[in-house]
Backbone as CSV, one residue per row, in Angstrom:
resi,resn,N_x,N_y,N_z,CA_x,CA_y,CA_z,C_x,C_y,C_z
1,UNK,0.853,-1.158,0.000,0.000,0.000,0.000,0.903,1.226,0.000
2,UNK,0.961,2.691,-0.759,1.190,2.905,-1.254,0.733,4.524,-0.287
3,UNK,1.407,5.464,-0.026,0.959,6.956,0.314,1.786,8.074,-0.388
4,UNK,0.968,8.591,-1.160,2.306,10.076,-2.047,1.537,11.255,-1.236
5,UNK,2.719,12.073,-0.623,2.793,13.106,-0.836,2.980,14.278,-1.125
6,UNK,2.317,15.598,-1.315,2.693,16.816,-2.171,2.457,17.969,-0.867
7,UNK,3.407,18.845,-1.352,3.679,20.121,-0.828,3.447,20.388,-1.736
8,UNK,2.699,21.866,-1.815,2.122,23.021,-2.731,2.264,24.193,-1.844
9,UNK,2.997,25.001,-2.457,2.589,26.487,-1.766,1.846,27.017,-2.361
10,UNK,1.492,28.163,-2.039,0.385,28.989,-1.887,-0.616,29.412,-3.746
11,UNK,0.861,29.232,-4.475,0.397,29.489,-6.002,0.412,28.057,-6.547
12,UNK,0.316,26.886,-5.480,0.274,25.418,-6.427,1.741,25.038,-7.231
13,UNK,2.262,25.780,-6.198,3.875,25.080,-7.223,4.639,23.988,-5.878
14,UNK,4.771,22.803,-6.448,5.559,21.879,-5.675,6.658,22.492,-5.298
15,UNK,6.906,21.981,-3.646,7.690,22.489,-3.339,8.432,20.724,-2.764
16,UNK,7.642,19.874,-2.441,8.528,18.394,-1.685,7.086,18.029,-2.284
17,UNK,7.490,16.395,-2.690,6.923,15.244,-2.880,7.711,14.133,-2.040
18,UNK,6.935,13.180,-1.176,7.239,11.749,-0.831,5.701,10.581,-1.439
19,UNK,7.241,9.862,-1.755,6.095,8.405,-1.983,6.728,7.469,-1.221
20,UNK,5.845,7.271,-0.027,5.706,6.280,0.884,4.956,5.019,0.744
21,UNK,5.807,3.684,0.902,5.163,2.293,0.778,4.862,1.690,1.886
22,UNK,4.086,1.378,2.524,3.397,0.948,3.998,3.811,-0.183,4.113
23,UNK,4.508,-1.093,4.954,4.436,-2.251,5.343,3.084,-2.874,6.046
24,UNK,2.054,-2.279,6.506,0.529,-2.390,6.963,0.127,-3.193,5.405
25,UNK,-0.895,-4.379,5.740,-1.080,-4.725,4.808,-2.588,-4.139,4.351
26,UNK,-3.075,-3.755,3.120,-4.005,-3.086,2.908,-5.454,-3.749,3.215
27,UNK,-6.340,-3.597,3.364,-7.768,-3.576,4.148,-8.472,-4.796,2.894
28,UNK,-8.448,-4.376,1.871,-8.941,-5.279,0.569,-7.976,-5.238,-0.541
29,UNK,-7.538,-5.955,-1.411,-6.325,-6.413,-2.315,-7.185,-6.791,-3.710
30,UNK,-8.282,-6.718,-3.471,-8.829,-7.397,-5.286,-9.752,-5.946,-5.520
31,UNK,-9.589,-6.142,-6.895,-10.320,-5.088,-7.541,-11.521,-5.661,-8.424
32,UNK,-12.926,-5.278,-8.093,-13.715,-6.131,-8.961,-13.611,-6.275,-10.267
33,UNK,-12.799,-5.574,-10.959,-13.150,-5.057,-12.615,-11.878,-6.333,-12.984
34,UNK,-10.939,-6.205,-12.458,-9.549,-7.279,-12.419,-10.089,-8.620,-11.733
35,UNK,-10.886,-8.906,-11.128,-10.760,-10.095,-10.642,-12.193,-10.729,-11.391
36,UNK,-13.178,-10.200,-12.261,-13.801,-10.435,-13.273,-13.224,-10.834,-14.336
37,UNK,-12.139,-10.341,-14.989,-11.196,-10.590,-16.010,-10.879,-12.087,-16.096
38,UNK,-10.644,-13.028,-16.908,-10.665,-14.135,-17.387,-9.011,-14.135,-16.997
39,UNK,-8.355,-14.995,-16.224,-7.107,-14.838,-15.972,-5.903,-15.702,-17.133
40,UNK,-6.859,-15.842,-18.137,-6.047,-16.569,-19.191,-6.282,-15.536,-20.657
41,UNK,-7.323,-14.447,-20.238,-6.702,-13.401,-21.263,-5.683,-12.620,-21.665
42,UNK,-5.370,-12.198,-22.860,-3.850,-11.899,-22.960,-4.243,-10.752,-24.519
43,UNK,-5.328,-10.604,-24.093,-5.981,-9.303,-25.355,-5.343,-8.239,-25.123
44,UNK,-5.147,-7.160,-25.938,-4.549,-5.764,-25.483,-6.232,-5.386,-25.087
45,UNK,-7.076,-5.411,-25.056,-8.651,-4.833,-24.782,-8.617,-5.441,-22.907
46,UNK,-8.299,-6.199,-23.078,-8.397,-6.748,-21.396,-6.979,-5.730,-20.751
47,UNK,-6.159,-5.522,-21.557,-5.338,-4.605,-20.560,-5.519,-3.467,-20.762
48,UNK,-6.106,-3.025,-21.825,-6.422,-1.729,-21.552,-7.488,-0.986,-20.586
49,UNK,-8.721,-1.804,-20.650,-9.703,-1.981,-20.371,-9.350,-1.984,-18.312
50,UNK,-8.663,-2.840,-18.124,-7.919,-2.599,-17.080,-7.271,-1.469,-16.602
51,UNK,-6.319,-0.794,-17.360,-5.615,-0.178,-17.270,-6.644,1.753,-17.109
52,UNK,-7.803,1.730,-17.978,-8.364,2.442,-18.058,-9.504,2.773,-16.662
53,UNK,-9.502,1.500,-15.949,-10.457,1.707,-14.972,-9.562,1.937,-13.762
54,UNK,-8.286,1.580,-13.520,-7.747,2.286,-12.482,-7.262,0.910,-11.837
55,UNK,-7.485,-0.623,-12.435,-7.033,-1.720,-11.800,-5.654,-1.786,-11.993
56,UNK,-4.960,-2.597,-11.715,-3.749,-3.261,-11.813,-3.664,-4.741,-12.539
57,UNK,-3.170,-4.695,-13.762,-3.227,-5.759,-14.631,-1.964,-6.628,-14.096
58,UNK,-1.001,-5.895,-13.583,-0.171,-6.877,-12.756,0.371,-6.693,-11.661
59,UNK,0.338,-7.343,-10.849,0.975,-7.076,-9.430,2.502,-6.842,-8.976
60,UNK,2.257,-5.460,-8.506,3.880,-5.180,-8.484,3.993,-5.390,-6.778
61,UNK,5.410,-5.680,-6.655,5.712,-6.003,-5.341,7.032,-5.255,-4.663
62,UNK,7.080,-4.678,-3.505,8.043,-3.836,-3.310,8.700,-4.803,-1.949
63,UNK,9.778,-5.056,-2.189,10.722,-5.954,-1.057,11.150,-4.761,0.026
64,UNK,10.947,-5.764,1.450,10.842,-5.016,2.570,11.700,-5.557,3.710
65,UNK,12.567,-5.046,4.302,13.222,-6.088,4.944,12.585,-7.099,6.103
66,UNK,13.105,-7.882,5.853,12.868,-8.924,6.813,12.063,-10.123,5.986
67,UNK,12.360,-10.295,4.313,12.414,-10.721,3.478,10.833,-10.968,2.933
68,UNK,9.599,-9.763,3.720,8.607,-10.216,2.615,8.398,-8.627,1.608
69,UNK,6.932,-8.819,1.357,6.951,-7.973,-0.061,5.515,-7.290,0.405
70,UNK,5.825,-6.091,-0.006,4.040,-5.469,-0.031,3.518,-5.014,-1.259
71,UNK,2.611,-4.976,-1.272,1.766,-4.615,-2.651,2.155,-3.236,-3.396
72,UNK,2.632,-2.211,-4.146,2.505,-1.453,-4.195,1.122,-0.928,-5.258
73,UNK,1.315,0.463,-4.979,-0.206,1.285,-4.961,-1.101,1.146,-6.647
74,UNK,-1.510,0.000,-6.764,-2.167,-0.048,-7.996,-1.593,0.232,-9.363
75,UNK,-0.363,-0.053,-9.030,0.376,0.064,-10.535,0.401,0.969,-11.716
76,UNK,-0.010,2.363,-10.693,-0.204,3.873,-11.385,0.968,4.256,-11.299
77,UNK,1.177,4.902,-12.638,2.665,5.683,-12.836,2.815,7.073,-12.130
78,UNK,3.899,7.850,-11.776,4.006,8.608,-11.287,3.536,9.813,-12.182
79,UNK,2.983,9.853,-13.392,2.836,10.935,-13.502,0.951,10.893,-13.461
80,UNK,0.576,10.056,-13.355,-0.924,9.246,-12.834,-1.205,10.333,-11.887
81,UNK,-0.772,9.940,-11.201,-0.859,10.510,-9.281,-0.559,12.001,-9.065
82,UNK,0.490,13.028,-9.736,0.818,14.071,-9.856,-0.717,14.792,-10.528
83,UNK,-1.255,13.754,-11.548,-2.634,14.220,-12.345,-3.559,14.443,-11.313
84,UNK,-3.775,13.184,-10.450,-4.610,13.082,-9.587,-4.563,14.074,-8.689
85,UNK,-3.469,14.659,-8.384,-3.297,15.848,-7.177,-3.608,16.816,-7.580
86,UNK,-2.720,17.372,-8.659,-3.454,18.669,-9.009,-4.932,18.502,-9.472
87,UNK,-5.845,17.729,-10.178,-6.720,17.461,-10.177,-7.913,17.657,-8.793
88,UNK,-7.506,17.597,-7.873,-8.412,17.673,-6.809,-8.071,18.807,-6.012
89,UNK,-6.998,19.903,-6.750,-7.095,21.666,-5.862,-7.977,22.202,-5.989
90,UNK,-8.705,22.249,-7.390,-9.914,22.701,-7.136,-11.117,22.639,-6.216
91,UNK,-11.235,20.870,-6.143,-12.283,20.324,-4.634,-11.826,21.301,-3.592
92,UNK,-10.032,21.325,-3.164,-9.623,21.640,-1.944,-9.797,23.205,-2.254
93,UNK,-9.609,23.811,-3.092,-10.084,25.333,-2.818,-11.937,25.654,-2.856
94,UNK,-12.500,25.108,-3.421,-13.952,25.124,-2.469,-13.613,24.791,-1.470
95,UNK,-13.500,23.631,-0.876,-13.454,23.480,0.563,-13.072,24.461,1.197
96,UNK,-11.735,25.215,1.394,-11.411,26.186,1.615,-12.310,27.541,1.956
97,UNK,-13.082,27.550,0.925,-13.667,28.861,0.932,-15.110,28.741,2.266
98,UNK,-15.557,27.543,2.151,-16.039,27.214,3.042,-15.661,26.693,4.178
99,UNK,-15.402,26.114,4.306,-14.882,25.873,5.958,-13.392,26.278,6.241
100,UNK,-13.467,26.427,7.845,-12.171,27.427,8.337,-11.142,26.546,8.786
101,UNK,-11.526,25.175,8.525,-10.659,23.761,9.606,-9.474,23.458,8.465
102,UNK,-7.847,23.170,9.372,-7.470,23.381,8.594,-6.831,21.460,8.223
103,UNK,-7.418,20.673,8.791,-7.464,19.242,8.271,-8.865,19.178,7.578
104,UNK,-9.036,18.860,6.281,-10.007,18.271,5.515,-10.475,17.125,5.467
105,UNK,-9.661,16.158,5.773,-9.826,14.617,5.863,-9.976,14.093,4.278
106,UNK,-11.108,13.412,3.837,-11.160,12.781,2.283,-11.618,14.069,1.442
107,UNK,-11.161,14.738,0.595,-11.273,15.990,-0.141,-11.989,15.117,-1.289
108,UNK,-11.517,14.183,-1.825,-11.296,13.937,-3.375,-11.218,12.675,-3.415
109,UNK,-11.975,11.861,-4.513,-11.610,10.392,-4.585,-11.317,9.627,-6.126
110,UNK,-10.659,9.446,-6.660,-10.339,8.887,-7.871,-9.600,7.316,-7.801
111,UNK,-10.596,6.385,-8.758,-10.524,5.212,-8.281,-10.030,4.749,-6.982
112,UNK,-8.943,3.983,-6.715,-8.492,3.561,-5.525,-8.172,5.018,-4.512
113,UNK,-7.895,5.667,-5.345,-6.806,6.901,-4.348,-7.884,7.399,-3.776
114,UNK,-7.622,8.108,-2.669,-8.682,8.755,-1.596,-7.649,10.189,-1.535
115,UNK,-8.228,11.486,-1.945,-7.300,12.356,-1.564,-7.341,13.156,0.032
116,UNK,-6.477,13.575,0.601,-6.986,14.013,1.823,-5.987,15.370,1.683
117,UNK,-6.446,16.109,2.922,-5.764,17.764,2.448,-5.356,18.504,3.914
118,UNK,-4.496,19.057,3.686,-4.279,19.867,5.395,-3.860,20.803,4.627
119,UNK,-4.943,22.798,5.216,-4.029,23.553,4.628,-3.435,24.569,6.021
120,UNK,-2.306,24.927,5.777,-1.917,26.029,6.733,-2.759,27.470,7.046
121,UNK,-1.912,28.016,7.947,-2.499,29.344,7.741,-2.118,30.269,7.069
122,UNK,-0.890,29.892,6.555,-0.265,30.463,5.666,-0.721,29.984,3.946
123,UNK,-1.442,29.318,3.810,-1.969,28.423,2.263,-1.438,27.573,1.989
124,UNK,-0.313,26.504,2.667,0.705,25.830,2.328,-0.609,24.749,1.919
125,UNK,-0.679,23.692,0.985,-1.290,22.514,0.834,-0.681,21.453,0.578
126,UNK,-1.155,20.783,1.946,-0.390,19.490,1.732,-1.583,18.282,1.379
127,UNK,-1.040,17.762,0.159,-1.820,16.842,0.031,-1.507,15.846,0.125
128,UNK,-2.404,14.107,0.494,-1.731,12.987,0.754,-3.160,12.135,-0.103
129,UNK,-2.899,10.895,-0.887,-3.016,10.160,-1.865,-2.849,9.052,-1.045
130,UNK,-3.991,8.463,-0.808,-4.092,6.915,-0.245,-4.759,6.447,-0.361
131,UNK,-5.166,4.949,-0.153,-5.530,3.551,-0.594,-6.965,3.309,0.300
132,UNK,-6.272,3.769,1.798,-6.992,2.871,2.694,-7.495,3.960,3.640
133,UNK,-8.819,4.176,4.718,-9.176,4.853,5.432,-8.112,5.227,6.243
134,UNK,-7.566,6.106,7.316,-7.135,5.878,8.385,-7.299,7.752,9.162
135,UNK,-8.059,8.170,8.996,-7.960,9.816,9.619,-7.030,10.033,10.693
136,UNK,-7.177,9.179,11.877,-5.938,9.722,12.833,-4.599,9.711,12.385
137,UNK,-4.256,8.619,11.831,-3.521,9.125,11.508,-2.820,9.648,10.255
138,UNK,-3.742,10.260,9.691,-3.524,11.110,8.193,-3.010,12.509,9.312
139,UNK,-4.091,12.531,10.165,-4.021,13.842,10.972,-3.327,14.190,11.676
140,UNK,-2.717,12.927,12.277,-1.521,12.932,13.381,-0.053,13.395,12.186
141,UNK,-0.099,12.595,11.057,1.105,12.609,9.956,1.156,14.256,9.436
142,UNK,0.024,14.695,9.021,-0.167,16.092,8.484,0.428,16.720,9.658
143,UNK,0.081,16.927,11.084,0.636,18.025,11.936,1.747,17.370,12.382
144,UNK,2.527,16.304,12.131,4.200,16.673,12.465,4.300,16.389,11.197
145,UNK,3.817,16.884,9.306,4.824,17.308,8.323,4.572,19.055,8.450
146,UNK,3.519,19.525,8.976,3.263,20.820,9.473,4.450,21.520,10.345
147,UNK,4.539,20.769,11.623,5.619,21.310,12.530,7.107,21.046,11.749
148,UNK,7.635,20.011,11.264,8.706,19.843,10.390,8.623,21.208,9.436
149,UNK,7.705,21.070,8.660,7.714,22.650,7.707,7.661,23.981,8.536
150,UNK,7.577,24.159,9.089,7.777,25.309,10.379,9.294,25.527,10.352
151,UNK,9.625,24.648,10.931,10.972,24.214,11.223,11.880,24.645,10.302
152,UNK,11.360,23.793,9.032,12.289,24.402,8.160,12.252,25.819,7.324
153,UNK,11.110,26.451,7.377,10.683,28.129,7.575,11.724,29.091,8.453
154,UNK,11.976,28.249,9.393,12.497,28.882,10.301,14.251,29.360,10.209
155,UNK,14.705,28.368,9.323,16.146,28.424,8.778,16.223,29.624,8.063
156,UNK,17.173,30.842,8.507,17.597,31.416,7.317,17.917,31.675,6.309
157,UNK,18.330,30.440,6.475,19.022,29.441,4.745,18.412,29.045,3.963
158,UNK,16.596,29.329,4.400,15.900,28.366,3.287,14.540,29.865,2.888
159,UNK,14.556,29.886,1.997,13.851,30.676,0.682,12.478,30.485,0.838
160,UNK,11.309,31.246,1.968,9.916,30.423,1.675,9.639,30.399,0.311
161,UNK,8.556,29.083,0.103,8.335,28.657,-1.314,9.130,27.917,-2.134
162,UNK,10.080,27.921,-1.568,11.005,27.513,-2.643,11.028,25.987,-2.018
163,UNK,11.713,24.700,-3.485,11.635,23.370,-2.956,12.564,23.694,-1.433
164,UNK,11.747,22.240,-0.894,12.724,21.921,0.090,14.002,20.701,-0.319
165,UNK,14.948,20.842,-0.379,15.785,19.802,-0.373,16.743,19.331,0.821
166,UNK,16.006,19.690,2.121,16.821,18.785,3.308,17.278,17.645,3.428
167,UNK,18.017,16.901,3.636,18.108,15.380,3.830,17.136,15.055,5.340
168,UNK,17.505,16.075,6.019,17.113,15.937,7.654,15.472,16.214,7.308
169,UNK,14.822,17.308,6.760,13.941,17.074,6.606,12.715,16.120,5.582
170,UNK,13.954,15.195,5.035,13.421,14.003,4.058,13.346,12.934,4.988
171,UNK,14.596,12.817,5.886,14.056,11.833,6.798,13.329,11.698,7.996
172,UNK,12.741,12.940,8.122,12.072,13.126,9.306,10.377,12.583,8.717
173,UNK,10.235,13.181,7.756,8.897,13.163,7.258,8.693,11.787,7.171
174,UNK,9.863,10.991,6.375,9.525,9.556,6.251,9.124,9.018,7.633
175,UNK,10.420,9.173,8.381,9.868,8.402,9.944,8.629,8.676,10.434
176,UNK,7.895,9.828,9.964,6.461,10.092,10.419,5.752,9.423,9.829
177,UNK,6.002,9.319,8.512,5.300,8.577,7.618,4.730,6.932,7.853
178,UNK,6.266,6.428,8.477,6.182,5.509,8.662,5.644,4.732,10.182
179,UNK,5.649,5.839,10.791,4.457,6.009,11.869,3.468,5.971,12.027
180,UNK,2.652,6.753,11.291,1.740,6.585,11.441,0.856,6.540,9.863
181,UNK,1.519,5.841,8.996,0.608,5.787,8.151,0.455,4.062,7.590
């Protein structure tokens, strides 16, 4: 299972992306449209057809230590998911205009992906791309990549808006990540 996330500042320009792979194993693993499929077809119409609804025509597997494997996120390419994000600022700026809270929880949903949104008070949008329910801790993960981005605001050395390229703050986010997601 599979979590991307995006930093956007205030004009929608990336500033950090992580794609995080969960060792948690995901909640449900079959997709009805794929597990309807005749498993001895080998048509380009069965993979497209697949490919078009958001299934996974083949199972990719990401090695984890301690020698097993987890699923990764539906076999969408990275520039899939980048679509999918900016795709759902619009949802998150209605939301915005209406309510004052600055965790959104599920903003946006496109096939498997569930989008969820935390914005600052400053407009920062962070968005996160996942598989499986989990609000606490989407919410718990959003306010320490919140306090981490503070943090790194806080450096003289660093340009608001501009990418972040910390190492310290690449691995901080992951360990959160991998905390609680």
């Amino acid at each position: 299972m599979s979590h991307h996330l995006f930093l956007l500042s205030p004009s929608d320009t990336p500033i950090y992306s992580l794609t995080h792979y969960s060792t948690k194993l995901p909640q449900t693993t079959s997709s009805s449209l794929s597990s309807n499929l005749p498993t001895w077809s080998t048509s380009a119409f069965a993979g497209t057809l697949t490919a078009l609804s958001g299934a996974s025509s083949a199972t990719q597997s990401h090695h984890v230590q301690g020698g097993g494997s987890v699923r990764m996120g539906g076999g969408q390419d990275r520039h899939v998911i980048q679509m999918i994000a900016n795709a759902s600022l619009d949802v998150i700026e209605d939301i915005m205009r209406k309510e004052s809270a600055m965790y959104l929880k599920s903003v946006d949903k496109f096939n498997e992906w569930t989008v969820s949104a935390f914005i600052t008070p400053g407009n920062m949008k962070f968005i996160l791309l996942h598989e499986t329910k989990n609000d606490d801790g989407i919410r718990s993960f959003f306010h320490d990549v919140w306090e981490l981005y503070l943090k790194t605001m806080l450096n003289p050395f660093h340009t608001a808006h501009s990418p972040i390229r910390s190492i310290v703050f690449d691995t901080r986010v992951r360990a959160s990540a991998k905390k609680y997601l």
